[in-house]
Structures are given as structure tokens and as C-alpha cells.
C-alpha positions, 0 to 999 in steps of 0.5 A: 508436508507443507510448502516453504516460503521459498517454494511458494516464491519460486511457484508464484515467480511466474504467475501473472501480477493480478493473480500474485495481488489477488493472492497476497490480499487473501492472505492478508485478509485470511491470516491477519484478518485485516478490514475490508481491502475496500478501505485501501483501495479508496485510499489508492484512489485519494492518492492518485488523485492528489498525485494527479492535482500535483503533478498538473500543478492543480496542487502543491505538495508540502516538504517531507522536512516539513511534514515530519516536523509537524508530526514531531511537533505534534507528537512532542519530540 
């Protein structure tokens, strides 16, 4: 019999973070057959980096508020 969601929690409650990460990509990629995880790991790096430029004060963030009614603007609401 296959294994429950929740027994595949409690075995992997243990396993070290990289193997927990490697396993949840597989699955990602395996069963919701999602692109390349290269695309979102270039993207991690953008972010690190723009947070780097805003935390060093080499960049400004733009306010939530301001983004979102951007968007909302954008999108007509």
C-alpha cells in the first residue's frame, strides 16, 4: 500500500534540508511537470541580489501600496 501524505512527512522530519529541497523539486518537476528549476534559480539569484542593492542602500524598493495599485491599474480595477 502506498505511503499517506503524513507518513511521508514524519519519515522525511528528519532528513537534512538539501535532501528535503532535492526531493520536493523531483516531485515538482515529475508530477506537475513544471520547466526547467534553472529558471527559478536564476530568478533566486535576481532577488538576492536586488535585496543586496536595497539592503546596501545601492537601491530603493518601491512601496507594496504602490506596487499594488500599479497592478490594479494596470489590470483595470
Amino acid at each position: 500500500m502506498p505511503m499517506t501524505v503524513d507518513q511521508v512527512l514524519a519519515e522525511t522530519s528528519c532528513w537534512p534540508s538539501g535532501q528535503v529541497e532535492e526531493l520536493i523539486e523531483r516531485l515538482l518537476l515529475t508530477n506537475h511537470r513544471l520547466n526547467d528549476l534553472t529558471m527559478d534559480k536564476g530568478w533566486a539569484e535576481e532577488i538576492n541580489r536586488r535585496i543586496d542593492d536595497i539592503e546596501s542602500c545601492r537601491g530603493v524598493g518601491i512601496p507594496g501600496e504602490e506596487v499594488m495599485a500599479r497592478v490594479r491599474k494596470n489590470v483595470g480595477l
